[in-house]
C-alpha positions in Angstrom: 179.0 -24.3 36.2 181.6 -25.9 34.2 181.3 -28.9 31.9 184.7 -31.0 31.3 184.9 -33.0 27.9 188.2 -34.9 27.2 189.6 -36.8 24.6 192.2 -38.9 23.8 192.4 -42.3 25.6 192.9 -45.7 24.1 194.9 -48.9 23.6 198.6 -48.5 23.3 201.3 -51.1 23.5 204.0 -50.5 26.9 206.5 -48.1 26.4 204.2 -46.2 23.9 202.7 -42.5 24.3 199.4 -41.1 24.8 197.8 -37.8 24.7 195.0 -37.1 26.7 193.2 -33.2 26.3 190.0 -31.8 28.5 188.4 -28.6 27.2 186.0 -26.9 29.8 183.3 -24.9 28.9 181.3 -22.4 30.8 182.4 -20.6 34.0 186.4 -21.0 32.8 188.0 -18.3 34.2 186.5 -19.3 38.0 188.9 -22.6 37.6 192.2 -22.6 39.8 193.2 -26.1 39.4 192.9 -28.6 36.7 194.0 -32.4 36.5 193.7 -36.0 35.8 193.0 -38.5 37.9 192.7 -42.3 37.2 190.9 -45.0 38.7 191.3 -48.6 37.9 189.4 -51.6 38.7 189.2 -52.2 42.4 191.0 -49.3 43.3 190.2 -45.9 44.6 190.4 -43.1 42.4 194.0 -41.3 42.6 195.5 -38.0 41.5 197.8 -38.3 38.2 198.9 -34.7 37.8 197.8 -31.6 38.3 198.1 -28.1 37.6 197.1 -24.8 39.2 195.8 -21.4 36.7 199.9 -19.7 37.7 201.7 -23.2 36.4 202.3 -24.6 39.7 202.3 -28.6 38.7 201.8 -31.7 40.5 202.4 -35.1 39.8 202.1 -38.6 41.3 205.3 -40.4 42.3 204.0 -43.7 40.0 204.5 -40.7 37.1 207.4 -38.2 37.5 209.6 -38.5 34.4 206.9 -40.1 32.2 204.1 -37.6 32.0 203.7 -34.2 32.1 200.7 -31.2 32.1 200.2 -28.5 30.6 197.1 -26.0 30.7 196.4 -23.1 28.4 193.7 -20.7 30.7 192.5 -18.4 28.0 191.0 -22.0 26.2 190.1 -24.1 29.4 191.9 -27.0 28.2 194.3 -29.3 29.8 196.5 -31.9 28.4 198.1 -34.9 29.6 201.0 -36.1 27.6 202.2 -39.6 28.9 205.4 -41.8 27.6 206.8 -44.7 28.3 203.4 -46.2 29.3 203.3 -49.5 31.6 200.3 -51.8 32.1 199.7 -50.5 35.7 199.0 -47.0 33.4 195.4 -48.7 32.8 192.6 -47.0 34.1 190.0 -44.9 33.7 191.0 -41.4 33.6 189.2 -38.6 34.5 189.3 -34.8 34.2 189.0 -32.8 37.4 189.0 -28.9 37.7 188.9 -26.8 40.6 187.2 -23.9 41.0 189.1 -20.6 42.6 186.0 -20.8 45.5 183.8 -23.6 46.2 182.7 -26.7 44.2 184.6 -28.9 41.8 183.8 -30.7 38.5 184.9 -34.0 37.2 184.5 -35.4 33.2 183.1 -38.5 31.9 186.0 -40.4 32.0 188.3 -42.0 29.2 189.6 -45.6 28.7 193.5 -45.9 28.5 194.9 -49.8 28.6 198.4 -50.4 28.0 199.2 -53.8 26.9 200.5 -56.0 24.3 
């Protein structure tokens, strides 16, 4: 089992920066992959970025450039570090992690709008 609690969302003007963090708790060390995702209103959910436990990253086309991921695999926490925000940036993002076998585990989500 592993529970994923993130941090960091809110409202930012476009062109501005955001941090988003996820720290996992229990089986850590079983967790291969972690990411965001983001889902906005009428749309499915879609992968942001993502990164594997050896460093091997992943992004979305809508954000190479602008955001990048980093993990630290001793803590189980993943960041999201995003610049130069645009309004299509709104969603609700969610923390995703992988486990090295079966099953996969999602957080609770967190609010990011970008707009003047």
């Amino acid at each position: 089992q592993v529970q994923l609690v993130e941090s960091g969302g809110g409202l930012v003007q476009p062109g501005g920066s955001l941090r988003l963090s996820c720290a996992a708790s229990g089986s850590i060390f079983s967790i291969y992959a972690m990411g965001w995702y983001r889902q906005a209103p009428g749309n499915t959910r879609e992968l942001v970025a993502a990164i594997t436990s050896r460093g091997i990253r992943n992004f979305a086309d809508s954000v190479k450039g602008r955001f990048t991921i980093s993990r630290d695999n001793a803590k189980g926490t993943v960041s999201l570090q995003m610049n130069s925000l645009k309004p299509e940036d709104t969603a609700v993002y969610y923390c995703h992690a992988q486990l090295a076998g079966h099953g996969s585990y999602w957080g609770q989500g967190t609010q990011v709008t970008v707009s003047s």
